[in-house]
MDAnalysis code that builds the backbone (N, CA, C; Angstrom):
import MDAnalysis as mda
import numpy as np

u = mda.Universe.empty(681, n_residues=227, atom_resindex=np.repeat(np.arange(227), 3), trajectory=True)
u.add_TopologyAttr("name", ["N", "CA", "C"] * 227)
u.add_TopologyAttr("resid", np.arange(1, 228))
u.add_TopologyAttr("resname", ["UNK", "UNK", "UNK", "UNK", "UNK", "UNK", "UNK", "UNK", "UNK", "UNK", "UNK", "UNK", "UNK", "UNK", "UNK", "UNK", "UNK", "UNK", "UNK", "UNK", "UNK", "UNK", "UNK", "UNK", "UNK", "UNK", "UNK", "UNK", "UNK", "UNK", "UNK", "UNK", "UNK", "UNK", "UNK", "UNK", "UNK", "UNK", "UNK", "UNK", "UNK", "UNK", "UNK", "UNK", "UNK", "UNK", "UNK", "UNK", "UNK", "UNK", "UNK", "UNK", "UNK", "UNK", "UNK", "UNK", "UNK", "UNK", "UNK", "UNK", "UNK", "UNK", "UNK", "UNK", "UNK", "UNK", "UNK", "UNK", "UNK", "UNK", "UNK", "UNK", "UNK", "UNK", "UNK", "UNK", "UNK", "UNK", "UNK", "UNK", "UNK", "UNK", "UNK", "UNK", "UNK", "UNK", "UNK", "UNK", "UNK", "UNK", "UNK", "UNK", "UNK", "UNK", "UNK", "UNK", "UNK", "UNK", "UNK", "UNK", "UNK", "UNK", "UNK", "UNK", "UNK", "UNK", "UNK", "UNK", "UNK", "UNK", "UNK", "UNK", "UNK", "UNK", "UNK", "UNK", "UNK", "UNK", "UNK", "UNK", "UNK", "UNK", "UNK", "UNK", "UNK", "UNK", "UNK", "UNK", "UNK", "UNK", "UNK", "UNK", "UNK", "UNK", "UNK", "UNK", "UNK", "UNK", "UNK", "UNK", "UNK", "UNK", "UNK", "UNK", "UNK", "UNK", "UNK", "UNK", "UNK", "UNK", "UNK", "UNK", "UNK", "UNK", "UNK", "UNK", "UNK", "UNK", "UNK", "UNK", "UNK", "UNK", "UNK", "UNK", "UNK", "UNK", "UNK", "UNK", "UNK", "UNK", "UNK", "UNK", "UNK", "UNK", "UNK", "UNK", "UNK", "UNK", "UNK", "UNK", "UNK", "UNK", "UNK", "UNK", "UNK", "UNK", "UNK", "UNK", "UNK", "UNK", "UNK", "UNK", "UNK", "UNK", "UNK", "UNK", "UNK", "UNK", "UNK", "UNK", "UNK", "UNK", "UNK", "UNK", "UNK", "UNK", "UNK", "UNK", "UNK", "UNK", "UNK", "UNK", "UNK", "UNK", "UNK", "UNK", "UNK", "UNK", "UNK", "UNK", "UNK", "UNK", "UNK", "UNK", "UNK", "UNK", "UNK"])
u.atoms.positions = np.array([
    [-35.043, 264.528, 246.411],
    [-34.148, 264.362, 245.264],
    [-33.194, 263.208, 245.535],
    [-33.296, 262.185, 244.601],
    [-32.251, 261.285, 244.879],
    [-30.880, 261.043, 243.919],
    [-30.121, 260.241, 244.670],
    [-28.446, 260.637, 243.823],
    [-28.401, 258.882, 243.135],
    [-27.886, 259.313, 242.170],
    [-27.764, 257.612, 241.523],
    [-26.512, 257.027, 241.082],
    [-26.134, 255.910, 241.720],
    [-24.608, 255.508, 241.391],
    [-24.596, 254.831, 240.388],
    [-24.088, 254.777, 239.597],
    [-23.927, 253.649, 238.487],
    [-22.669, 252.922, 238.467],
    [-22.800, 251.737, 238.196],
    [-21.063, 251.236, 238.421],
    [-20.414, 250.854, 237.170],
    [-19.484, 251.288, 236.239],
    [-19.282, 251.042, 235.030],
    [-17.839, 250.010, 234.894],
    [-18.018, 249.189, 235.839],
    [-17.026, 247.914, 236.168],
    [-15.026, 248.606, 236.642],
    [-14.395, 247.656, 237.155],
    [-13.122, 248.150, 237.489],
    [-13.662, 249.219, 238.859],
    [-13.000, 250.344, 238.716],
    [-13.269, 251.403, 239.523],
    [-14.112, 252.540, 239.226],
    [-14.740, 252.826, 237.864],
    [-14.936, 253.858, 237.372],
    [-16.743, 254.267, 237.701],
    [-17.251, 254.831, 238.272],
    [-18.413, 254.793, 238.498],
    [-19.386, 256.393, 237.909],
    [-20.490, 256.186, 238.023],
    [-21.364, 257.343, 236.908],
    [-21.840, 257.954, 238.384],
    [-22.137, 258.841, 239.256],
    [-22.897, 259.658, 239.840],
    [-24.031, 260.753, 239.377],
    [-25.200, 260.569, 239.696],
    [-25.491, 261.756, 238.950],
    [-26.921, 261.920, 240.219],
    [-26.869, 262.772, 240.106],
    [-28.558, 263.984, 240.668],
    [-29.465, 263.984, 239.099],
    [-30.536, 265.105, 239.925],
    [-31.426, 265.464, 238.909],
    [-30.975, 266.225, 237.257],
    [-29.711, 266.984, 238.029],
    [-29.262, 268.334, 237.204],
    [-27.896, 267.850, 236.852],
    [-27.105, 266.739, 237.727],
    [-25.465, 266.962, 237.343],
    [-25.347, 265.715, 237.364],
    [-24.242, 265.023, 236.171],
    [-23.070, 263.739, 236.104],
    [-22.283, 264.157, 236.348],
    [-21.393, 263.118, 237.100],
    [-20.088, 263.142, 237.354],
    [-19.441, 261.844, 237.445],
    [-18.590, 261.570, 236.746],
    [-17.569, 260.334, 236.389],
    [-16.342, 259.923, 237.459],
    [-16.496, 259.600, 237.904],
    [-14.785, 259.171, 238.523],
    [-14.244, 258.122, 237.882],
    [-12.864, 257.802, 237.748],
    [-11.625, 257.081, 237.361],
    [-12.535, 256.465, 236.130],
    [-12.495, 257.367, 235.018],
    [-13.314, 256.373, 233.473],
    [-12.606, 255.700, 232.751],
    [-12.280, 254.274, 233.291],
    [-11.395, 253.586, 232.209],
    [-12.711, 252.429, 232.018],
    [-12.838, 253.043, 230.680],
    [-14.314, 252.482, 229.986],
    [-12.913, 251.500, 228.405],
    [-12.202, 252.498, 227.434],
    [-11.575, 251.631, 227.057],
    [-10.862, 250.496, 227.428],
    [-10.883, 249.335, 226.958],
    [-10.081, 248.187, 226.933],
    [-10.464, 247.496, 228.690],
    [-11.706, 248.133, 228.818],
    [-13.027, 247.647, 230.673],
    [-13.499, 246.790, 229.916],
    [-13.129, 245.450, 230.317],
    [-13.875, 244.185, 229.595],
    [-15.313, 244.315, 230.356],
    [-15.345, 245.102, 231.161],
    [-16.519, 244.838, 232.535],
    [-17.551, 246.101, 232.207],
    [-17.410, 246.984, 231.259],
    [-17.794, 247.918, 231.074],
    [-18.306, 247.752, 229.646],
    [-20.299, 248.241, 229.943],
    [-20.893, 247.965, 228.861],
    [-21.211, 249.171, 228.408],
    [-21.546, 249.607, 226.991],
    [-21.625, 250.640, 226.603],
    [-22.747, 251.709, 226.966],
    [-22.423, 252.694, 227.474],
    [-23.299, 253.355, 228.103],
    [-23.374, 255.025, 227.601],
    [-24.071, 255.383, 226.799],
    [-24.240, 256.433, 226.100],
    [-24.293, 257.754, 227.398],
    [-24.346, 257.592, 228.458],
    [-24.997, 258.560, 229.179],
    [-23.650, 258.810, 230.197],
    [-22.505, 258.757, 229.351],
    [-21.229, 259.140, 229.915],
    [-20.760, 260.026, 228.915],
    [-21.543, 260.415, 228.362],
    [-21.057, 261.288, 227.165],
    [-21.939, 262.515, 227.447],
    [-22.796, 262.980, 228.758],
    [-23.283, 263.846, 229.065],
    [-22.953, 264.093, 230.237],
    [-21.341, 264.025, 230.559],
    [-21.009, 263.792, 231.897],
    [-20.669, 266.199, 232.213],
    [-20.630, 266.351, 233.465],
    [-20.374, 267.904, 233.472],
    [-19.009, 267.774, 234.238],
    [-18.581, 266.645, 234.592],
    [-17.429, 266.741, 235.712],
    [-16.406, 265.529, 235.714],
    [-15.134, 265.321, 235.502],
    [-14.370, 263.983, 235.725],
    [-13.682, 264.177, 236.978],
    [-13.696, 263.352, 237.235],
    [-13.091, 263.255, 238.704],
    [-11.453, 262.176, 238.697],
    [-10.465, 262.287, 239.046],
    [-9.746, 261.151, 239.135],
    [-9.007, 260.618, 239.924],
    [-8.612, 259.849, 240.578],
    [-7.861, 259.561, 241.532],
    [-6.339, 259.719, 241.768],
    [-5.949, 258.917, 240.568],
    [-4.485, 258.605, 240.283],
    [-4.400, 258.707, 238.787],
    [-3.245, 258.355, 238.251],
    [-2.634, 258.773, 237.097],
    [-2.308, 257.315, 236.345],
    [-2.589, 256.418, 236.789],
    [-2.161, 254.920, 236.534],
    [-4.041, 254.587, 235.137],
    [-3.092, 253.973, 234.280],
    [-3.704, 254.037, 232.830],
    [-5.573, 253.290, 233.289],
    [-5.599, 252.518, 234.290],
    [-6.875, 252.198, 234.620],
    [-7.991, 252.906, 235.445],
    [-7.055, 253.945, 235.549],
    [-8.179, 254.700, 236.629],
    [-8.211, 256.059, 235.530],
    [-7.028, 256.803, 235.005],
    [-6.927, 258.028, 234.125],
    [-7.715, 257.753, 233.326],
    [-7.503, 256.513, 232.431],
    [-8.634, 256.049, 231.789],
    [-8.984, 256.531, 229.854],
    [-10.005, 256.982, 230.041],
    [-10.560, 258.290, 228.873],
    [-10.779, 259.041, 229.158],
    [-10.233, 259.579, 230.422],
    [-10.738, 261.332, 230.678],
    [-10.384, 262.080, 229.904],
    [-9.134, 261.870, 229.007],
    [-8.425, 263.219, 228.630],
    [-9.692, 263.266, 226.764],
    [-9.478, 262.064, 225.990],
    [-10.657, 262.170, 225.460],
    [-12.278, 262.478, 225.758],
    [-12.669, 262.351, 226.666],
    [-14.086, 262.118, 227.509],
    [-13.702, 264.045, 227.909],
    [-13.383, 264.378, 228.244],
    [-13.472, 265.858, 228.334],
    [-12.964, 266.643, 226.853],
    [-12.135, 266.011, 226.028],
    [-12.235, 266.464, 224.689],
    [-13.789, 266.673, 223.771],
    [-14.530, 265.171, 223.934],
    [-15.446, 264.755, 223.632],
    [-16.750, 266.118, 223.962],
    [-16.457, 265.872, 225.347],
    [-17.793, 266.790, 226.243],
    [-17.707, 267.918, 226.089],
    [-16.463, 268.439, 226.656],
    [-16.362, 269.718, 227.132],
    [-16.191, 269.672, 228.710],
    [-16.738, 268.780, 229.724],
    [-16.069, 268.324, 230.718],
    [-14.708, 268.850, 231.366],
    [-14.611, 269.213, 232.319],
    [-13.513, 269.784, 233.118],
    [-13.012, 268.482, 234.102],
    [-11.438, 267.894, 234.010],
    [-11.143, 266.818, 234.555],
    [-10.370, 267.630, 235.957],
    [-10.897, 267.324, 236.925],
    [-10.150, 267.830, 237.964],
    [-9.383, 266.014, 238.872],
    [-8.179, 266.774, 238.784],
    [-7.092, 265.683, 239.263],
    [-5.954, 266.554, 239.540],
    [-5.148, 265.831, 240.669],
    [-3.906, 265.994, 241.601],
    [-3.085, 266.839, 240.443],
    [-2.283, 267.649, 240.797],
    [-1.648, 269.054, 239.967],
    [-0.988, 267.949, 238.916],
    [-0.289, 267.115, 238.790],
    [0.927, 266.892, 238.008],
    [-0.132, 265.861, 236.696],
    [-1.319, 264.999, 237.112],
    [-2.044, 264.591, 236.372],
    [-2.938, 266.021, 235.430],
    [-3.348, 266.423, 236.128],
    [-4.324, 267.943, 235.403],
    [-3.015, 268.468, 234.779],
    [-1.868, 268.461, 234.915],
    [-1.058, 269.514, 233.822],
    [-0.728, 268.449, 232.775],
    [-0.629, 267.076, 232.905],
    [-0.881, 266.425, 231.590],
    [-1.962, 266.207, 230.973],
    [-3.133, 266.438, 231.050],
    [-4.105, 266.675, 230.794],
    [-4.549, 267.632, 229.951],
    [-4.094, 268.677, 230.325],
    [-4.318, 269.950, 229.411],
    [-3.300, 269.753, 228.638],
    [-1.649, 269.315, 228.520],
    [-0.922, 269.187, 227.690],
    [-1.230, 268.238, 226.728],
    [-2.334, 267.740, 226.475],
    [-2.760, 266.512, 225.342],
    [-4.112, 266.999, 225.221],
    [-4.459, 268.181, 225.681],
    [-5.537, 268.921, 224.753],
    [-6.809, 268.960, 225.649],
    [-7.000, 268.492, 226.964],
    [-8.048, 268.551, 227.496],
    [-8.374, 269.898, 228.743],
    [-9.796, 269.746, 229.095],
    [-9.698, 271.311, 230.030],
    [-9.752, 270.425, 231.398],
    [-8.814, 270.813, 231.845],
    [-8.465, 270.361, 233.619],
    [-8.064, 271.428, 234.500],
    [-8.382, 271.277, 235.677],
    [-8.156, 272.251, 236.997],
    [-7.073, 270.937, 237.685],
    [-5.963, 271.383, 238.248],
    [-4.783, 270.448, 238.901],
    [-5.319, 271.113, 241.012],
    [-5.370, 270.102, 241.713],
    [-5.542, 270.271, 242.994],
    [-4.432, 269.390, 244.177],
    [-4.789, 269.576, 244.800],
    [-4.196, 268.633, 245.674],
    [-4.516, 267.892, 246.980],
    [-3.783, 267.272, 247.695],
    [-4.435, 266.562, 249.071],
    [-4.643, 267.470, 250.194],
    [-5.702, 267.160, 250.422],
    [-6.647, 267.933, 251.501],
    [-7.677, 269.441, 250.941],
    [-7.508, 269.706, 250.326],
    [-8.193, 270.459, 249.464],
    [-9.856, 270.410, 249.338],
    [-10.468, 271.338, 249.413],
    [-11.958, 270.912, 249.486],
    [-12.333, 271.839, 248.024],
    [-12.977, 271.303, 247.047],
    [-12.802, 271.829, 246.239],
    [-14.234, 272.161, 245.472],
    [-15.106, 273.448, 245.654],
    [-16.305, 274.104, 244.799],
    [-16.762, 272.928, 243.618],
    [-17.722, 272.627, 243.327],
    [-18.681, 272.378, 242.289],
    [-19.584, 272.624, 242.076],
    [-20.650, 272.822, 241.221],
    [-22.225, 273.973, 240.890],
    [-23.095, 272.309, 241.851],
    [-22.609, 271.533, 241.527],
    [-23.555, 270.083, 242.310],
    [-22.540, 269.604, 243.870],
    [-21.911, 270.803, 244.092],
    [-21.360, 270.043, 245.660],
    [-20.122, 270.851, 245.980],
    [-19.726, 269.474, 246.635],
    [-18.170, 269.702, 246.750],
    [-17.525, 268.327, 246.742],
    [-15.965, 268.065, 246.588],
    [-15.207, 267.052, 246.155],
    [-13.509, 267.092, 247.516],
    [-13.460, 266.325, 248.068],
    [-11.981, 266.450, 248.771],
    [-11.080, 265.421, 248.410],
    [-10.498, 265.991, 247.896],
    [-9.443, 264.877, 247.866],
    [-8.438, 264.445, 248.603],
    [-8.342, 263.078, 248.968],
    [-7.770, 262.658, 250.027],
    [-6.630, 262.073, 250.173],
    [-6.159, 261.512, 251.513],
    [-4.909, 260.618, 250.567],
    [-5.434, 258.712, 250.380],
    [-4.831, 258.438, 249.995],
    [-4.446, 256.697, 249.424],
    [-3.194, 256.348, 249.400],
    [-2.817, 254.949, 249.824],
    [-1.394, 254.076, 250.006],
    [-1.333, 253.281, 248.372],
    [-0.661, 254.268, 247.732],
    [-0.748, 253.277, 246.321],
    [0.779, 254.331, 245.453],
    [0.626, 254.435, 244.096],
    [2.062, 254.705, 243.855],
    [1.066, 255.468, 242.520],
    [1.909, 256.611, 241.451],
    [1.005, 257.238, 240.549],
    [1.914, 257.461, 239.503],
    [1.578, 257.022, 238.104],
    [2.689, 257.121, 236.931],
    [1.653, 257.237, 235.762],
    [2.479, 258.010, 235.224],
    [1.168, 258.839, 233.880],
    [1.188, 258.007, 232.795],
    [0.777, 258.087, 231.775],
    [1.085, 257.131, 230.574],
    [2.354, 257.467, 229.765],
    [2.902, 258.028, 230.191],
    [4.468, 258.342, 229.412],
    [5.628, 257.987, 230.058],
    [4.298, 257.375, 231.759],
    [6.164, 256.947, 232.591],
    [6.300, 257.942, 233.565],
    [6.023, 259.360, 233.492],
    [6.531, 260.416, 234.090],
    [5.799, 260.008, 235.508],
    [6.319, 261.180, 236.323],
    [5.333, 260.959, 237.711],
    [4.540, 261.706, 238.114],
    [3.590, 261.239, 238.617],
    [2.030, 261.247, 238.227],
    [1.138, 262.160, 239.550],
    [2.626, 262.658, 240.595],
    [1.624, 263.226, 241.670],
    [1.779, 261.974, 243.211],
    [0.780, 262.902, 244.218],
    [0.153, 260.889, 244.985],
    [-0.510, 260.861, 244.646],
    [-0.941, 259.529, 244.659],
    [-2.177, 259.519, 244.646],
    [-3.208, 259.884, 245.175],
    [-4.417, 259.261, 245.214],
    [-5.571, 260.470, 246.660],
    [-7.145, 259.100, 246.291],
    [-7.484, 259.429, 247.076],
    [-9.196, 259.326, 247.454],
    [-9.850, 260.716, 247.001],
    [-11.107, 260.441, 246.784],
    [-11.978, 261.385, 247.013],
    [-13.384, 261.238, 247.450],
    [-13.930, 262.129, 248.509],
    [-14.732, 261.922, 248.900],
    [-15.598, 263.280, 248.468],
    [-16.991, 262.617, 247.801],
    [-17.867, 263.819, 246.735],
    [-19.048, 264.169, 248.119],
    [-19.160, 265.253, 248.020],
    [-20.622, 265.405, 248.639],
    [-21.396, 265.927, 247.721],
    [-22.564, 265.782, 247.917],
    [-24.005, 265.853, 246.663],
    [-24.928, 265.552, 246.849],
    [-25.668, 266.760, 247.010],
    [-27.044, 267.065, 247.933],
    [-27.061, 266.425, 249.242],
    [-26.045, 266.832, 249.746],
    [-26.187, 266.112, 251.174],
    [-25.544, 264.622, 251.740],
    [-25.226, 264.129, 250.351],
    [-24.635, 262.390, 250.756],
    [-23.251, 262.929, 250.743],
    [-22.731, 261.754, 251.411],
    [-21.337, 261.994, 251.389],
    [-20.681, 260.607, 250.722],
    [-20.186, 260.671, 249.685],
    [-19.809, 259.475, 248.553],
    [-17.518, 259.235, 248.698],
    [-17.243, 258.092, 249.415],
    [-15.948, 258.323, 249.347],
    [-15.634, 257.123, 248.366],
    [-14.825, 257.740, 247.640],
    [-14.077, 256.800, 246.541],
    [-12.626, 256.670, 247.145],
    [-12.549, 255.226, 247.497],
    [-10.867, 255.550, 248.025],
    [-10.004, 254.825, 247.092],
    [-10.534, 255.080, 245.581],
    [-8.919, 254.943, 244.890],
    [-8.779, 253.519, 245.338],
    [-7.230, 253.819, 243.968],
    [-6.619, 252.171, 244.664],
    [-5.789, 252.209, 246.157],
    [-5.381, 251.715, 246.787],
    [-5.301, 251.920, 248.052],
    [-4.839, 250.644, 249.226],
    [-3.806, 250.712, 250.124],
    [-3.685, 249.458, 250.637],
    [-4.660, 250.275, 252.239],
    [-4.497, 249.123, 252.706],
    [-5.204, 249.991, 254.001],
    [-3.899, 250.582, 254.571],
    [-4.833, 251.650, 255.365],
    [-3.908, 252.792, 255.881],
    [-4.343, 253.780, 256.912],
    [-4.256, 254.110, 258.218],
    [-4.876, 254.786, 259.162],
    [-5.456, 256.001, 259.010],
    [-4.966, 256.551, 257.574],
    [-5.683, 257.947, 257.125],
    [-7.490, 257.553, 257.457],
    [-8.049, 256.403, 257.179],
    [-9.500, 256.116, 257.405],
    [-9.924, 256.003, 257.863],
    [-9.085, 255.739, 259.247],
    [-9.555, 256.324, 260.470],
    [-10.108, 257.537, 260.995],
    [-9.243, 258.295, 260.285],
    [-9.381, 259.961, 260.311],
    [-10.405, 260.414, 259.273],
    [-10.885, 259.935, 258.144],
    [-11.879, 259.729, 257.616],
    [-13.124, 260.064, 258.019],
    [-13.109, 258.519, 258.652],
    [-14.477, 258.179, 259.214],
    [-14.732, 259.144, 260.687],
    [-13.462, 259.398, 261.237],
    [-14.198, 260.500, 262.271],
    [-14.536, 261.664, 261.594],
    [-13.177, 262.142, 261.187],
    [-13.814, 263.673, 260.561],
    [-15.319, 263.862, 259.448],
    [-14.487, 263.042, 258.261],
    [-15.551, 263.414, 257.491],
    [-16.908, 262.689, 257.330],
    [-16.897, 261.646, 258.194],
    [-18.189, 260.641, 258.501],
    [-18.734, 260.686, 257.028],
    [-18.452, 259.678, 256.266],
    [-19.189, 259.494, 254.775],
    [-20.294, 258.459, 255.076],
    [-21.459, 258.549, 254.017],
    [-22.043, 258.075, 254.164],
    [-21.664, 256.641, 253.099],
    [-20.988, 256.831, 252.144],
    [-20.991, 255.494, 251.512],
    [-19.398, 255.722, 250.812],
    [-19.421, 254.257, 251.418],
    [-17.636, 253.974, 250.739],
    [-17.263, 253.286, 249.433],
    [-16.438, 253.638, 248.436],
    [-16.713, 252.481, 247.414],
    [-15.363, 252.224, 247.390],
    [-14.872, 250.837, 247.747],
    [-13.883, 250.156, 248.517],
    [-13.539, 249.081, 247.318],
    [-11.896, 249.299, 247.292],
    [-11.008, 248.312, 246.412],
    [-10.842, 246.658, 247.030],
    [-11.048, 245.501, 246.384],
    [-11.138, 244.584, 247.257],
    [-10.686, 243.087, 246.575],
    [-10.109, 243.713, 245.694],
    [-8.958, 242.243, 244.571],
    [-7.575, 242.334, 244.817],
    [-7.026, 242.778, 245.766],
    [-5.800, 242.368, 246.689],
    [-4.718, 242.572, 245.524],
    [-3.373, 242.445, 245.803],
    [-2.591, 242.245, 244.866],
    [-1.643, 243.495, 244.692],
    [-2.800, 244.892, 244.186],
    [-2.490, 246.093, 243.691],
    [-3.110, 246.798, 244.588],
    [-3.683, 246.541, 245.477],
    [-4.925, 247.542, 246.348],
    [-4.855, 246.675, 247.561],
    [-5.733, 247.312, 248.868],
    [-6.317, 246.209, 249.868],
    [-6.814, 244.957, 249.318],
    [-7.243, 243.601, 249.895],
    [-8.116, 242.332, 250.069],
    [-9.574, 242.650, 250.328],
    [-10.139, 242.015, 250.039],
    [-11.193, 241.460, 251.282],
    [-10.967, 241.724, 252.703],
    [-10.068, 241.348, 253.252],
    [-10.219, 241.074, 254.893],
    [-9.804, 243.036, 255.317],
    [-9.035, 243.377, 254.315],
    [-8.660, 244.643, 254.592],
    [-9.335, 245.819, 254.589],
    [-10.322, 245.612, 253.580],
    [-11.568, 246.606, 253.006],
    [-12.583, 246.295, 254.248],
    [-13.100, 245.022, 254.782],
    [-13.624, 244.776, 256.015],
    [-13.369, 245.561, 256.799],
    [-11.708, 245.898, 257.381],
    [-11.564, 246.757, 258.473],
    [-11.406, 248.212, 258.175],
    [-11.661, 248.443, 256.544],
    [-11.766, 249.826, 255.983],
    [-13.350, 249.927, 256.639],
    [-14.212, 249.119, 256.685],
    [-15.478, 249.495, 256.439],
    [-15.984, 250.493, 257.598],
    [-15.199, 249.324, 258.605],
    [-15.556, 249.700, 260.385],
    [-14.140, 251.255, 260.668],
    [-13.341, 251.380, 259.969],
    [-13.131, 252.224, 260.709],
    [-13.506, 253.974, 259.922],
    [-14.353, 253.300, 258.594],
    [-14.965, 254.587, 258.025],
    [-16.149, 254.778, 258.542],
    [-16.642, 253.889, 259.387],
    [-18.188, 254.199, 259.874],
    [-19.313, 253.982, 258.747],
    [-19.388, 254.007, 257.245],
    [-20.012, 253.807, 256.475],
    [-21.220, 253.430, 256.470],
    [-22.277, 253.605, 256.395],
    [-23.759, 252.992, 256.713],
    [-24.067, 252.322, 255.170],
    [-22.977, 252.328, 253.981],
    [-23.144, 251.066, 252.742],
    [-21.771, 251.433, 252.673],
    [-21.283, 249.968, 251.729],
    [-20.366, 250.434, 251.476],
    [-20.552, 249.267, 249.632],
    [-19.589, 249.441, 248.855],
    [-19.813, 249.233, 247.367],
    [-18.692, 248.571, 247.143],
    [-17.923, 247.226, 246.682],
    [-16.933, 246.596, 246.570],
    [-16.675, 247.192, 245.106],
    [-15.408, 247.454, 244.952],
    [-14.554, 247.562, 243.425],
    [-13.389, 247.060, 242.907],
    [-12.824, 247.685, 241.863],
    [-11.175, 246.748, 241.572],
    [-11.236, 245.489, 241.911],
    [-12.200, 244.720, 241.267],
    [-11.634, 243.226, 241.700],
    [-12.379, 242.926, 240.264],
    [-11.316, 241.604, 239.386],
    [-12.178, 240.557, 238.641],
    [-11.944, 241.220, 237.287],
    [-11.247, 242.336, 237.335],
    [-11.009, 242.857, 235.971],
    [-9.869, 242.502, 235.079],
    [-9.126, 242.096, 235.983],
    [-7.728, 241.217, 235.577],
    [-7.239, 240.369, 236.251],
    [-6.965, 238.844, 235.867],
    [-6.316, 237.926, 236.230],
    [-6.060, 238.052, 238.053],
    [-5.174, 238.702, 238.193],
    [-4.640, 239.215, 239.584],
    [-5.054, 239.596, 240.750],
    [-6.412, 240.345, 240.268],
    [-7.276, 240.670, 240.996],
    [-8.413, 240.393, 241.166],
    [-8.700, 239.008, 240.863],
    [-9.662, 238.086, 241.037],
    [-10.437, 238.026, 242.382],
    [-11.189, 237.999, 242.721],
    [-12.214, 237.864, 244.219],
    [-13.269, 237.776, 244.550],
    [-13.958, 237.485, 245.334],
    [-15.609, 237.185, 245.483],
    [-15.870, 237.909, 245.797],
    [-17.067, 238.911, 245.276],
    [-17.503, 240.082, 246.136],
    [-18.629, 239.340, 247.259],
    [-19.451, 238.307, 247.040],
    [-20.212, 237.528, 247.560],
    [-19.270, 237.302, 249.108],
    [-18.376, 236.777, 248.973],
    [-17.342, 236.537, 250.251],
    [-17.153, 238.038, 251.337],
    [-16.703, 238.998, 250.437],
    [-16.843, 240.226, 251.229],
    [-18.039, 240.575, 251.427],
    [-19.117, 240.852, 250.800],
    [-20.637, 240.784, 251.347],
    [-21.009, 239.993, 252.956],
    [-20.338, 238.846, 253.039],
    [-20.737, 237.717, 253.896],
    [-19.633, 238.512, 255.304],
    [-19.002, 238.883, 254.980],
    [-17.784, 239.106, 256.309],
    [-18.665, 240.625, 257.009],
    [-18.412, 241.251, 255.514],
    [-19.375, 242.979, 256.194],
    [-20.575, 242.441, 257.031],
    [-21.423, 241.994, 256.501],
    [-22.477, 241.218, 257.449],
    [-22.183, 240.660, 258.858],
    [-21.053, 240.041, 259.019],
    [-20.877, 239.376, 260.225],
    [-19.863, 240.045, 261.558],
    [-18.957, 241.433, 260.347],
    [-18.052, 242.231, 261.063],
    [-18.725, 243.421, 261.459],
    [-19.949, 243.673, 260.315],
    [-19.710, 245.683, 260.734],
    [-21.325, 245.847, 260.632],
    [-21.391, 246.845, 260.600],
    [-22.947, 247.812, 260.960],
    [-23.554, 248.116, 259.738],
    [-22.501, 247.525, 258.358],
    [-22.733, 248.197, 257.198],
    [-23.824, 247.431, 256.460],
    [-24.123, 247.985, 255.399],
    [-24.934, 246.860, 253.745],
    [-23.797, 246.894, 252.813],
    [-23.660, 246.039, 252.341],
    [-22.659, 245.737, 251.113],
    [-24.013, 245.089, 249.992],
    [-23.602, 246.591, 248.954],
    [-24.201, 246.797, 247.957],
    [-22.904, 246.321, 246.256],
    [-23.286, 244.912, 246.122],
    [-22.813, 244.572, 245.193],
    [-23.210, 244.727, 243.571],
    [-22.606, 245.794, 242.760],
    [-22.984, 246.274, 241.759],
    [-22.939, 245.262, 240.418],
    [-23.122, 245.167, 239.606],
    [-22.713, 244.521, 238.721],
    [-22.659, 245.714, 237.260],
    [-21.637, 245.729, 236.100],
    [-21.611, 247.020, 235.466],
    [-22.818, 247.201, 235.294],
    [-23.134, 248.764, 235.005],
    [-24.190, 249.383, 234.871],
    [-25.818, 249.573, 235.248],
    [-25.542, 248.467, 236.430],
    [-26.095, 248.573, 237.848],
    [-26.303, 249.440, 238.654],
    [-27.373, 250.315, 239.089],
    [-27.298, 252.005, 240.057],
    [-27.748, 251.504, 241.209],
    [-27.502, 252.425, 242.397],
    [-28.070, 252.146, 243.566],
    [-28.170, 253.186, 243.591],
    [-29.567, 253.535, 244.150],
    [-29.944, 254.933, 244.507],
    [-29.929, 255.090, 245.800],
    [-29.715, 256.474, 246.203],
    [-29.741, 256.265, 248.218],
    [-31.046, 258.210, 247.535],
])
C-alpha cells in the first residue's frame, strides 16, 4: 500500500492512502501557487499547525464544506468551532488517535495569531504516521534544537521543511534541519509565495546533495510523490 503526497503550493499539502485524506495547513484561498484540485473536498481529516491566516487557511470552511474534523492546538480548535466548524483542540507533545494513524504535534520557533488578532496558542509541527511512514511537517519555524530531539526520538522518515527565510528558516538552515532530523527525503516549502520569501528550491536541492544523506524531492503544486 502506498501513501501519496500532494503538494498544493505555500505549505499546505494533500496526504492520502488507499482509504484516508488528510490536509495539512489548507490555505488554498488567495494560494497563487495552488491549482484547483477537486480532491480536497473529500478530505476525512485537517490538520494545522498554527493559527496565522496562511497556514489556518480554509479549514474552518473546508470542514464546514466536508464534514471534516480540524484538529489544531486548543486555542485555534476553540475558534474553530466558534465560527461553525467541527474541531478537536490538542496540544504539544500529545500523540493523538486517527482511524489512518496517528499525528504528534510538536513544537516550532515561530509566533501564532488567529484572524481576529486574538492569540492563537504556539505554534507546533506535526509529525503524521500512516501505514508505517513517518511524515514531519515542521510548520513555519526558525531552526531550533527541538530537531534534534526529533530526529533521535521520533526518527521520521520524511521532512517537509520551510525554506524562504524571512518568516521561517533559509536554505542554509533547513540544510542543517535535514541532518539533524536524519530524514531519508526531505520536501522544500514556504518559499516563492510572496515577495519575501522568494528562493531557489534548485539551490537547496544542490546543498542537501553535497551536505546530507538525504533526496530533496522538489514538488511543484499538485505534484505527488509517492514513497
Amino acid at each position: 500500500m502506498s501513501v501519496k503526497i500532494k503538494y498544493l503550493g505555500h505549505s499546505a499539502f494533500l496526504i492520502e492512502n488507499k482509504n484516508f485524506s488528510i490536509i495539512i495547513d489548507p490555505f488554498l484561498t488567495g494560494n497563487e501557487m495552488f491549482v484547483n484540485d477537486k480532491s480536497v473536498e473529500k478530505v476525512n481529516d485537517i490538520l494545522i499547525t498554527h493559527a496565522h491566516g496562511d497556514h489556518l487557511g480554509d479549514a474552518v470552511d473546508l470542514s464546514k464544506r466536508t464534514g471534516a474534523q480540524i484538529s489544531a492546538i486548543f486555542e485555534v480548535a476553540n475558534y474553530c468551532t466558534r465560527k461553525g466548524a467541527k474541531a478537536q483542540g490538542l496540544n504539544i507533545g500529545g500523540k493523538v488517535p486517527f482511524e489512518w494513524g496517528t499525528a504528534n504535534w510538536l513544537t516550532a520557533a515561530h509566533s501564532s495569531s488567529l484572524p481576529d488578532g486574538s492569540y492563537g496558542g504556539c505554534p507546533a509541527s506535526i509529525l503524521i504516521t500512516i501505514d508505517g511512514i513517518k511524515i514531519f511537517h515542521a510548520g513555519d519555524t526558525g531552526l531550533h534544537s527541538d530537531l534534534k530531539m526529533i530526529g533521535e526520538f521520533y526518527k521520521p522518515d520524511i521532512a517537509l521543511l520551510p525554506i524562504g527565510g524571512f518568516f521561517t528558516m533559509g536554505i542554509e538552515e533547513a540544510v542543517e534541519a535535514t541532518k539533524w532530523l536524519g530524514c531519508k527525503t526531505v520536501i522544500p516549502m514556504h518559499y516563492n509565495t510572496f515577495p519575501p520569501i522568494k528562493a531557489n528550491p534548485e539551490e537547496f536541492k544542490t546543498q542537501i546533495a553535497i551536505e546530507t544523506m538525504a533526496d530533496c524531492i522538489i514538488l511543484k503544486s499538485n505534484e505527488i510523490f509517492e514513497v
